[in-house]
DRENZA-868043 format. One line per 10 residues: number of its first residue (from 1); their letters; for each residue x, y negated, z negated of C-alpha. Coordinates in nm, 3 decimals. Layout:
# DRENZA-868043
NUM) a) X:Y:Z; ...
# end
This chain:
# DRENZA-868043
1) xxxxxxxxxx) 1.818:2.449:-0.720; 1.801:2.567:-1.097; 2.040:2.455:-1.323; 2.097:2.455:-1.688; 2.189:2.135:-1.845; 2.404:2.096:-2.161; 2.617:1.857:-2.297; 3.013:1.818:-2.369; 3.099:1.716:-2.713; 3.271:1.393:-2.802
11) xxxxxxxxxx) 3.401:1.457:-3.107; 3.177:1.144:-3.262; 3.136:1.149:-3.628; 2.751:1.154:-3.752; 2.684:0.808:-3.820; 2.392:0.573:-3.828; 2.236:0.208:-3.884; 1.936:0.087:-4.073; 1.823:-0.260:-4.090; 1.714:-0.170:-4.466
21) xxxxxxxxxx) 2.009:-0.063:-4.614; 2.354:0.137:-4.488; 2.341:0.433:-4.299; 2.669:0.488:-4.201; 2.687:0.819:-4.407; 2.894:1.107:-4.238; 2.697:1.442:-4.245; 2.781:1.717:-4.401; 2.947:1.984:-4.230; 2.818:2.246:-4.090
31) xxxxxxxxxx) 2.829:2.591:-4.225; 2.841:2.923:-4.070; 2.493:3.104:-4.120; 2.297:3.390:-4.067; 2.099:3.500:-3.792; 1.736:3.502:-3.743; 1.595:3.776:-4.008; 1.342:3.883:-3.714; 1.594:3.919:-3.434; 1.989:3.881:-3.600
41) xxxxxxxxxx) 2.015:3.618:-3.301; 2.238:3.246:-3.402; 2.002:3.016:-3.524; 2.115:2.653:-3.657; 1.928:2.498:-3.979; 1.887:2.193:-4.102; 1.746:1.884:-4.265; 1.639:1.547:-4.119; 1.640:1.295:-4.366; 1.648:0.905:-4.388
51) xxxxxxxxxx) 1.840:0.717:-4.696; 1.464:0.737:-4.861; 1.492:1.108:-4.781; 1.318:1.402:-4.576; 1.174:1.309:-4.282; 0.867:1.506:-4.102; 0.766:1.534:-3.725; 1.159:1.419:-3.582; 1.222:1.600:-3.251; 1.538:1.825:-3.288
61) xxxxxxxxxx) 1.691:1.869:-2.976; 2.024:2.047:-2.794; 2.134:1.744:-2.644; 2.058:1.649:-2.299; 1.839:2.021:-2.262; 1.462:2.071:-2.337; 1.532:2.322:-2.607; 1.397:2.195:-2.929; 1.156:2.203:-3.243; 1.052:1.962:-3.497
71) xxxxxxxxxx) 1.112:1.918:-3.852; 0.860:2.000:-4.094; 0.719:1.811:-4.399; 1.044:1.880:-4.578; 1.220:1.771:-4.320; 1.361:2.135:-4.232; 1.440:2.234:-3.908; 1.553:2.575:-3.714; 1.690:2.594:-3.366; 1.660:2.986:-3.200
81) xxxxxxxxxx) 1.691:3.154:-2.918; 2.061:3.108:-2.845; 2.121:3.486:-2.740; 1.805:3.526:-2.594; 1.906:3.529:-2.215; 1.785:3.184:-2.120; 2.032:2.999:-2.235; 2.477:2.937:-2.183; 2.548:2.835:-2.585; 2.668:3.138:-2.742
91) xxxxxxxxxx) 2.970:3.084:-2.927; 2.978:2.733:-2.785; 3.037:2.389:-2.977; 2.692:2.210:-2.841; 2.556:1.832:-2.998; 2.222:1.818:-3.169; 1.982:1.547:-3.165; 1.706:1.393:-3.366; 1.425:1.135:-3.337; 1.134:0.993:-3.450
101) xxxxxxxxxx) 0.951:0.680:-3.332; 1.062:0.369:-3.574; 1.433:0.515:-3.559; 1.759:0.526:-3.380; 1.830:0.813:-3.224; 2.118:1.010:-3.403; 2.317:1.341:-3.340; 2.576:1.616:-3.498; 2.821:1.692:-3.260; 3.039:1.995:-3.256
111) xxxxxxxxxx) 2.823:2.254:-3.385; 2.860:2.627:-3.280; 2.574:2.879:-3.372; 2.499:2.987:-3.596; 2.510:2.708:-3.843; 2.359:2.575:-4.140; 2.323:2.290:-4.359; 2.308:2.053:-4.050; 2.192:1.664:-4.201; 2.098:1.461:-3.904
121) xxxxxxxxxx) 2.017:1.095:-4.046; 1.786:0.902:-3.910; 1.777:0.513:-3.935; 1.524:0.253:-3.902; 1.574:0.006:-3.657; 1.467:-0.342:-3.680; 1.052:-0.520:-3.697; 1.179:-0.875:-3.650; 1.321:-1.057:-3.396; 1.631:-1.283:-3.353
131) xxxxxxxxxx) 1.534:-1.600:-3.136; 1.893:-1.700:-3.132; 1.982:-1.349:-2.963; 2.199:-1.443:-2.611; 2.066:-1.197:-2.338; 2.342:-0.941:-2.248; 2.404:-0.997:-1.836; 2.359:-0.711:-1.580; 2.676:-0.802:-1.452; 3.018:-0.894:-1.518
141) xxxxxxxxxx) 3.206:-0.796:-1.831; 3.019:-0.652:-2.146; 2.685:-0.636:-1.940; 2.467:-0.365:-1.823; 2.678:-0.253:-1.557; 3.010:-0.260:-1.747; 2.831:0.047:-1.914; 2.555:0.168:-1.690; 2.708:0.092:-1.362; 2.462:0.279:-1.105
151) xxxxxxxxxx) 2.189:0.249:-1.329; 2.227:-0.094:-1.280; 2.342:-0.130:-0.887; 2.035:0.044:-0.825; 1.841:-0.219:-1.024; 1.971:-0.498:-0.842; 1.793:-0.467:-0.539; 1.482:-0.447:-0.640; 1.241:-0.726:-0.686; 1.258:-0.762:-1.065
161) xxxxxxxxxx) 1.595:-0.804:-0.995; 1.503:-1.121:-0.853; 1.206:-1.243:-1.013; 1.320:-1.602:-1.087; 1.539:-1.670:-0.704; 1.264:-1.557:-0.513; 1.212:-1.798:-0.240; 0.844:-1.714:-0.192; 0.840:-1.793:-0.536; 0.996:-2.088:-0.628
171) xxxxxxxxxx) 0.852:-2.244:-0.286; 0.500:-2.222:-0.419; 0.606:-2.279:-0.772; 0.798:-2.671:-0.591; 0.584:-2.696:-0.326; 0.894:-2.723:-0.094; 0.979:-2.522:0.212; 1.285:-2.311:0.186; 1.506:-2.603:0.307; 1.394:-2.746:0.040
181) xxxxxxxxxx) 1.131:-3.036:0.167; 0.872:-3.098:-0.067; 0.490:-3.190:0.035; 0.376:-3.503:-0.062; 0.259:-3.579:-0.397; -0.134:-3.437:-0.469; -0.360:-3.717:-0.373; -0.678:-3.782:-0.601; -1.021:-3.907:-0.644; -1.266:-4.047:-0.906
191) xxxxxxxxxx) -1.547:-3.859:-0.902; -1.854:-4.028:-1.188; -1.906:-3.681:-1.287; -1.627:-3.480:-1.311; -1.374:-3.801:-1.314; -0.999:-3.757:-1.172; -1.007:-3.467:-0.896; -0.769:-3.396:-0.613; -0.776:-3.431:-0.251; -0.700:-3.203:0.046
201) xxxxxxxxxx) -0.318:-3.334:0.199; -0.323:-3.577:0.396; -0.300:-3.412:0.764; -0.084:-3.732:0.871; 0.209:-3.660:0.695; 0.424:-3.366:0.705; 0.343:-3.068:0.451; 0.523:-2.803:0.357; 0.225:-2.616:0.173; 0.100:-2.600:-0.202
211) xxxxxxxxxx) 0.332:-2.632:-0.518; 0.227:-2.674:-0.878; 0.471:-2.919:-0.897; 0.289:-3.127:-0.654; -0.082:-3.069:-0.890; 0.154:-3.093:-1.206; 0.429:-3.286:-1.198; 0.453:-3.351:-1.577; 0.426:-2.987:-1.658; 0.629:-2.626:-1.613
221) xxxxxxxxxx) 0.284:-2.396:-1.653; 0.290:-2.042:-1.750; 0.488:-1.888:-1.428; 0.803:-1.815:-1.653; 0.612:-1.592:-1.848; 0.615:-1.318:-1.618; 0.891:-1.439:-1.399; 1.146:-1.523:-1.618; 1.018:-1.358:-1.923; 1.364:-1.366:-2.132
231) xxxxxxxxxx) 1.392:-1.774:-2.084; 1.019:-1.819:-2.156; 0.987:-1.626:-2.456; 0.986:-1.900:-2.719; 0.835:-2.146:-2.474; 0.598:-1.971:-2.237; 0.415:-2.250:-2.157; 0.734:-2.528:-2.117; 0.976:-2.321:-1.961; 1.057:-2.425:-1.583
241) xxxxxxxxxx) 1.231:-2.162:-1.392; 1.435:-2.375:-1.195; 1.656:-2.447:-1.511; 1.694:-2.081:-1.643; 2.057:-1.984:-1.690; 2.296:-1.624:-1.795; 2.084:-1.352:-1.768; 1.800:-1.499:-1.654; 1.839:-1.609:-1.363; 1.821:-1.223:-1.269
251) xxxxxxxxxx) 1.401:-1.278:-1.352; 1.302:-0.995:-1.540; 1.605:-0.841:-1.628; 1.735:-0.476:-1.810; 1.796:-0.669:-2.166; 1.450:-0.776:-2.166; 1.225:-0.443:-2.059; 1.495:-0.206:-2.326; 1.404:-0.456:-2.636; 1.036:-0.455:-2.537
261) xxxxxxxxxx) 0.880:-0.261:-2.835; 0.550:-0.299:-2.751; 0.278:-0.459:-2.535; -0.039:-0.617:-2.695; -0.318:-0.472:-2.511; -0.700:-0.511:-2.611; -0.839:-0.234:-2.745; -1.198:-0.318:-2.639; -1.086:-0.314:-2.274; -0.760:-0.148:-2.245
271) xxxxxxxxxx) -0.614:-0.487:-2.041; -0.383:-0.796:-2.215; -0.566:-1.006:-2.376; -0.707:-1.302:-2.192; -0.453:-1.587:-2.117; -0.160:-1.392:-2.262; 0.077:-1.336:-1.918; 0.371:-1.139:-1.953; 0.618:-1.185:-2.251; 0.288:-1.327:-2.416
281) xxxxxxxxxx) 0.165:-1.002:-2.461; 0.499:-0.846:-2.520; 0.647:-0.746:-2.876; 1.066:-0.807:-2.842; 1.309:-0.706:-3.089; 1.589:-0.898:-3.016; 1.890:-0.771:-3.220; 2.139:-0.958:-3.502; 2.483:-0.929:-3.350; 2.618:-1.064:-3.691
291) xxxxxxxxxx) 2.423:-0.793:-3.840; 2.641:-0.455:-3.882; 2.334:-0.273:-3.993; 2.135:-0.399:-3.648; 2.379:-0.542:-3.462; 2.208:-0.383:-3.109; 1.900:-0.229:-3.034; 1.777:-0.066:-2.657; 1.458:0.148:-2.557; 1.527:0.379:-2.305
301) xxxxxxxxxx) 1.351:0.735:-2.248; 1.603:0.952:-2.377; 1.488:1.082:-2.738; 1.907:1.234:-2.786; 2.084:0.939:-2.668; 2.453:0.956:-2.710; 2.471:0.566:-2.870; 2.259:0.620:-3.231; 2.391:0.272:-3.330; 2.220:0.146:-3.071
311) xxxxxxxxxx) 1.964:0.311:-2.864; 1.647:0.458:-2.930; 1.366:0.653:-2.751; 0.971:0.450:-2.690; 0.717:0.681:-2.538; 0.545:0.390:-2.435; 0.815:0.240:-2.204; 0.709:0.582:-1.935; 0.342:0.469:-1.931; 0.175:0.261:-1.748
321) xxxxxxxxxx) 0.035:0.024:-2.063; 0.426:-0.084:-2.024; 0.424:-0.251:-1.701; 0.091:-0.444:-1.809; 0.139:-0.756:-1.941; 0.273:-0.890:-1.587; 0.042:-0.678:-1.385; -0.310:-0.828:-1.490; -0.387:-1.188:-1.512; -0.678:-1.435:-1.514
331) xxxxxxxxxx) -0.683:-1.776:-1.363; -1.004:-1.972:-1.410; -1.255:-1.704:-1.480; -1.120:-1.528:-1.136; -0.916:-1.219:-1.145; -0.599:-1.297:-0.972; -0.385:-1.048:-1.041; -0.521:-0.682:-1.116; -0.275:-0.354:-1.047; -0.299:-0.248:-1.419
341) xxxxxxxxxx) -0.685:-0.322:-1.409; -0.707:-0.101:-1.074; -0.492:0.177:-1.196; -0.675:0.188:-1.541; -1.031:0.203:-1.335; -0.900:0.501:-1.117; -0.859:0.863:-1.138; -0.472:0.801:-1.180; -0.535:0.678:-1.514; -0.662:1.017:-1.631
351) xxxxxxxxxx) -0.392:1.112:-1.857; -0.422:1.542:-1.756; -0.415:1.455:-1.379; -0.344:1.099:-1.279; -0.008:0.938:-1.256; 0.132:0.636:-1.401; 0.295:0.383:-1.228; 0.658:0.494:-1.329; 0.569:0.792:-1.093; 0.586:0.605:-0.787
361) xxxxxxxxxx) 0.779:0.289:-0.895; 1.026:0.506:-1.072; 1.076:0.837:-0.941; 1.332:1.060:-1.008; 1.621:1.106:-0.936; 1.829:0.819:-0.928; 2.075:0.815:-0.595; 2.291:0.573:-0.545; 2.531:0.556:-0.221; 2.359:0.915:-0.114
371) xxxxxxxxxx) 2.482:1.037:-0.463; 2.202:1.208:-0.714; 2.304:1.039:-1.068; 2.361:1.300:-1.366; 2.491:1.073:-1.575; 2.393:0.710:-1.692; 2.689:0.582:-1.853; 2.974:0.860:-1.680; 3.290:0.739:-1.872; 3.116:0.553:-2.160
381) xxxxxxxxxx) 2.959:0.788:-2.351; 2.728:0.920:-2.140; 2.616:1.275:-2.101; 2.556:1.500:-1.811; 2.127:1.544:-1.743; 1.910:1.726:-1.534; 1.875:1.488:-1.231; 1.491:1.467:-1.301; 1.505:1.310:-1.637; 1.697:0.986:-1.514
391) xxxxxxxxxx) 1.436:0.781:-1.366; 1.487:0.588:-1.011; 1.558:0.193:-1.114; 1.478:0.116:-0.767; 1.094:0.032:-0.814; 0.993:-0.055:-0.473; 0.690:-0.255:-0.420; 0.557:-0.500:-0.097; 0.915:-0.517:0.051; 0.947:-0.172:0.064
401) xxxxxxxxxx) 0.856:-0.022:0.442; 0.859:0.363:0.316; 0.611:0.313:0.012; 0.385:0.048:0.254; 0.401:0.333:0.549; 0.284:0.629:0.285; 0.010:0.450:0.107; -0.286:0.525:0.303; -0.410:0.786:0.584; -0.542:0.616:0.921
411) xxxxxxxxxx) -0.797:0.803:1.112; -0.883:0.681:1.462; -1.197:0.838:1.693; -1.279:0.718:2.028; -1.560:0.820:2.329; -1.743:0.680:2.584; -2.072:0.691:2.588; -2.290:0.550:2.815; -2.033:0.269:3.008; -1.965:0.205:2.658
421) xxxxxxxxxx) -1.614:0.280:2.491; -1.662:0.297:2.121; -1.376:0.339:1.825; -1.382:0.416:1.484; -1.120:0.356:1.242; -1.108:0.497:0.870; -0.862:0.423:0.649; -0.827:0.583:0.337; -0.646:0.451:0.043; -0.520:0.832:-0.056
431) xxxxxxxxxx) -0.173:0.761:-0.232; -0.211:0.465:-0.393; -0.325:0.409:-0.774; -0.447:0.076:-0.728; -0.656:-0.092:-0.468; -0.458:-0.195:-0.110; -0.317:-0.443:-0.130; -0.281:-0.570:-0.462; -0.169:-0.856:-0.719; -0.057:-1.145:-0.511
441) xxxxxxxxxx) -0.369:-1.286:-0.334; -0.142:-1.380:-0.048; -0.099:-1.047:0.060; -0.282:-0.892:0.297; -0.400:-0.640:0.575; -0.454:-0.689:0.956; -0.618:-0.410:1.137; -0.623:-0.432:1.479; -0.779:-0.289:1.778; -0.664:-0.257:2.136
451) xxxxxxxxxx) -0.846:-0.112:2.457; -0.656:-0.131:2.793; -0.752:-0.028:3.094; -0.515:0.131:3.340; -0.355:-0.196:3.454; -0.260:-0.282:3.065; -0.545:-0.547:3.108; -0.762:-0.639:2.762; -1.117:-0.504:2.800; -1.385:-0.689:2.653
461) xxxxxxxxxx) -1.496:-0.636:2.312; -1.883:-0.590:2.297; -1.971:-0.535:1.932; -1.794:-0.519:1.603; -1.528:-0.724:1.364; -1.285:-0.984:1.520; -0.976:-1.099:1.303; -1.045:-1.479:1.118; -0.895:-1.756:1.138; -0.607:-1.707:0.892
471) xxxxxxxxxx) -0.509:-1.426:1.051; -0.318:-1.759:1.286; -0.443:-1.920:1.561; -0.202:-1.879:1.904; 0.010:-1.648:2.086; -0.020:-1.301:1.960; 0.337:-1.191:2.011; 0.390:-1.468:1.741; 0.216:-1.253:1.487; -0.147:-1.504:1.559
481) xxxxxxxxxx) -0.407:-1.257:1.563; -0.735:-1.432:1.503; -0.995:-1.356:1.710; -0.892:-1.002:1.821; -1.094:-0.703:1.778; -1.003:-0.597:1.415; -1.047:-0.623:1.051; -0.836:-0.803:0.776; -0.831:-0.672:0.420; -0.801:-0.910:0.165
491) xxxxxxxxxx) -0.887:-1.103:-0.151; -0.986:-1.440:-0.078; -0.983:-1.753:-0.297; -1.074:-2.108:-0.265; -0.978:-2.431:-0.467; -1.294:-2.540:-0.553; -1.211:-2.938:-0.515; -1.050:-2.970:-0.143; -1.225:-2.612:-0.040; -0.881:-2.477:0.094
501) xxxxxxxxxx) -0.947:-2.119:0.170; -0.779:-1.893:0.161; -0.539:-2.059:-0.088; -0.250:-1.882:-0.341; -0.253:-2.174:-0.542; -0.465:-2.018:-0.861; -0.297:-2.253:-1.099; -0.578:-2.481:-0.942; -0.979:-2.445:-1.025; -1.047:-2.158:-0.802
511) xxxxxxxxxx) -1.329:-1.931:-0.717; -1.364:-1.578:-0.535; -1.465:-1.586:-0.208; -1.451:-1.228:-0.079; -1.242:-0.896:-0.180; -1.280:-0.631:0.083; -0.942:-0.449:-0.059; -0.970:-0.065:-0.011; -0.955:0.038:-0.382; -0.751:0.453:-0.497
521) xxxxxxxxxx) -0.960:0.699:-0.341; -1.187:0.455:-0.147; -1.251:0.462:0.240; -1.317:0.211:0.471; -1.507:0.278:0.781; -1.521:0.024:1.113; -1.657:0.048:1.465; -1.546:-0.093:1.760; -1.768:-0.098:2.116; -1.558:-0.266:2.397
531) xxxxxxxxxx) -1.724:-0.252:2.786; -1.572:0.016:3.018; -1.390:-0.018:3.349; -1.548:0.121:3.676; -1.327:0.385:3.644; -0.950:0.556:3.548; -0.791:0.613:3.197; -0.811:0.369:2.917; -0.523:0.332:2.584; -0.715:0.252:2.279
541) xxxxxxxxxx) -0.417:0.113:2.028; -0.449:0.069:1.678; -0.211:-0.104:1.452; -0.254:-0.159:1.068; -0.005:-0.413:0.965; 0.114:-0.534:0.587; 0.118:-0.897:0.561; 0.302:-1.115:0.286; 0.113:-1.424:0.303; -0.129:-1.604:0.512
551) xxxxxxxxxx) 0.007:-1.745:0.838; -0.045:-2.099:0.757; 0.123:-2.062:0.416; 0.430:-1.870:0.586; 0.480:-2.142:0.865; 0.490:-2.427:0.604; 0.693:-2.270:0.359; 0.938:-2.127:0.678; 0.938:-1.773:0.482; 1.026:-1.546:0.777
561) xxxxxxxxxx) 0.890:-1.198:0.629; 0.785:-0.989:0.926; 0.456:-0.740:0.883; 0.516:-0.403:0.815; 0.361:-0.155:1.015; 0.171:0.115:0.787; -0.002:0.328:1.019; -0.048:0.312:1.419; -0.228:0.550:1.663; -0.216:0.549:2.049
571) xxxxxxxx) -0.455:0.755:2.240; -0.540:0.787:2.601; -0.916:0.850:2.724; -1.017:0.903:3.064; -1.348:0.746:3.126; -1.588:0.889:3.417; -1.871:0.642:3.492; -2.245:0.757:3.419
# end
């Protein structure tokens, strides 16, 4: 379906903010003018100025449309091709919109081509930041919702949403199960060399898996950074996210990510800096409520939003730079956590061809409730869009079955060849712009491989991969699969004073043991040979499962997070003895 977008006026005066002096300065009003000298079609002038004057290189937009220009150095602008066919405005009252990065957004409403003497006025918003800012909620009255009510229903359910309540996370931050046990204190050693150094538990009492509580009792540790990024920003390193309160207790939350200016990346590598997590390597601009000149400030990725007092366009918050500073960190020398660092080595990071992780975390449209959104803030000030510009606030990651089940392409071969049965499995990692999986190093894959013969009986495996250890040891149907005829996919750490491998607990000295992950574009190739009946038909089965955590971590903690299947094949194959 085509449509042609264009906003309803509001009847708004012009009016704007500054944080270095008043803008709230009605425009002047428009004038009936001329045509266009080359084709006698409407055509609306104007100038773009701040209170210092002209401004150059604002976008000049019909509201809520893609039909626009620029201003030039003298600020000067000229909107045509009203009559020319393409578009509804003829003779209609339309809102205009300008912007330039530094400024709010601002607008003239009520302007009918042709018109002159249009003076949008732009206004700086605010370099500092107020530490005594109180996060506005995403729910309840004067929150996000109250304004933005799909926007933010949408955002709920998603795991930012619920960054700090996370059970999986606050399990490993306490070392507790989700009952809420907690594993005995760490026990230590002496050791001449290296002096105080811990122990592996004690296998006599009962555990209930790793906590950094348990190795640090005495301190919070960075987690908040990235999990609770609002309560942590003027303590990242003291900030303990089982005492955040208000807004953040939703984790990373919509005030936070819309007063992110900027991220501080290195420009050396293109990554954070080292040992700068998330809001360590973010620039905020919390607002001054007191402030009438700044009283609110919010990013979005509208460049003609309908709120100039308040909100304000950042090209930076649709690339993938944005998503960074919690997307790439380093734990003892080891690369723990790498998306960012994946994406940026890949072909998605080429900026003519590639994607960005807003494409896939954030696609458009918005539907909430089977509904396609249109309008943000419907009722509030809000304006009607093309469906495609409001981006999806859903951003589905490891929970999500559909994203897990469309990330890579299995390909599965069998024959038998001489009273052999052989199998070949390649996966391809073909719509996914980082490796598979990725961040957590508790995540992981389970490939496995089945050959039956016409009774449903196992036949033997003769040569290839068989699924390790913490993959669980026991009953199959209970999700233990080590042993089997398969391959696991995974990166694998290990504390280096108790040698617990594979461990999640990277807030420990840690080194890399393995990384097999499939990284964007990358194949992986395995062969399986099992031994072939006498005779009849044989059902090769193969399965690749997404798995949360180890097995051992998962039955301490008592997180009950069954695998997802991605991608299963089942093929028959009669088999005639040589």
């Amino acid at each position: 379906m085509t449509a042609v977008w264009h906003s309803m006026t509001l009847g708004v005066a012009l009016v704007g903010l500054t944080a270095l002096g008043t803008c709230r300065t009605p425009s002047s009003q428009p004038t009936p003018g001329a045509g266009s000298e080359e084709t006698n079609a409407p055509v609306i002038r104007g100038t773009v100025r701040d209170q210092d004057g002209p401004v150059a290189g604002a976008v000049v937009r019909v509201q809520a449309t893609t039909h626009e220009t620029t201003s030039d150095e003298d600020g000067r602008f000229a909107l045509t091709g009203f009559s020319n066919g393409t578009h509804r405005w003829e003779g209609a009252a339309i809102t205009v919109s300008a912007w330039k990065h530094g400024y709010y957004c601002t607008k003239a409403e009520g302007v009918t081509p042709p018109a002159n003497d249009i003076v949008l006025l732009l206004c700086r918003y605010q370099t500092s930041d107020n530490p005594d800012y109180e996060w506005m909620p995403p729910v309840g009255e004067e929150s996000c919702a109250s304004c933005k009510a799909g926007v933010t229903g949408i955002w709920l359910d998603n795991a930012h949403a619920n960054a700090a309540g996370n059970p999986r996370f606050l399990t490993m931050y306490n070392g507790t199960d989700v009952s809420g046990r907690q594993s005995p204190p760490t026990p230590y050693a002496f050791n001449r060399d290296y002096g105080r150094v811990p122990l592996p538990p004690d296998s006599s009492q009962p555990y209930y898996g790793p906590g950094l509580k348990l190795d640090f009792p005495n301190i919070a540790g960075n987690c908040a950074a990235c999990h609770t990024p609002g309560a942590a920003i003027d303590d990242p390193y003291g900030t303990d996210p089982n005492t955040v309160t208000g807004a953040d207790t939703f984790g990373v939350h919509c005030d936070l990510c819309h007063k992110t200016a900027d991220v501080l990346i290195d420009p050396a590598t293109g990554l954070p800096r080292l040992n700068m997590p998330g809001v360590l390597s973010m620039d905020v601009r919390r607002p001054f409520p007191d402030d009438p000149e700044r009283f609110q400030l919010f990013f979005g990725t509208f460049d003609d939003d309908n709120v100039p007092e308040e909100d304000t366009y950042l090209p930076l918050i649709e690339t993938s730079q944005f998503c960074a500073p919690c997307h790439f960190g380093i734990f003892w020398d080891v690369l723990v956590y790498n998306s960012f660092g994946e994406w940026l080595d890949s072909p998605y990071s080429d900026p003519d061809t590639g994607q960005t992780c807003q494409d896939c975390h954030m696609p458009a449209p918005s539907v909430l409730d089977g509904e396609i959104l249109t309008n943000v803030a419907p009722g509030e000030g809000g304006v009607e869009r093309d469906p495609m510009t409001i981006h999806a606030h859903t951003q589905p990651g490891a929970a999500d079955h559909e994203l897990l089940r469309n990330a890579v392409t299995m390909t599965v071969t069998a024959q038998s060849d001489d009273g052999e049965i052989i199998v070949q499995v390649d996966i391809t990692n073909d719509q996914t712009g980082h490796h598979v999986p990725t961040d957590s190093p508790l995540r992981h894959l389970i490939l496995l491989v089945s050959v039956t013969d016409v009774a449903g009986n196992a036949i033997e495996q003769l040569d290839g991969e068989t699924l390790p250890d913490w993959c669980g040891v026991g009953d199959p149907s209970e999700g233990c699969h080590a042993g089997l005829p398969g391959k696991a996919f995974a990166k694998v750490l290990e504390e280096l004073w108790t040698e617990i491998s594979p461990t999640g607990a990277y807030w420990n000295p840690i080194r890399l043991v393995s990384d097999n992950r499939i990284a964007a574009f990358a194949t992986d190739s395995s062969t399986y040979t099992f031994a072939a009946p006498d005779e009849g038909e044989v059902t090769v089965e193969v399965t690749l499962l997404f798995r949360r955590a180890f097995h051992d971590i998962m039955r301490w903690k008592g997180w009950d997070v069954p695998d997802i299947v991605m991608e299963e094949d089942t093929m028959s194959l009669p088999f005639l003895p040589s």
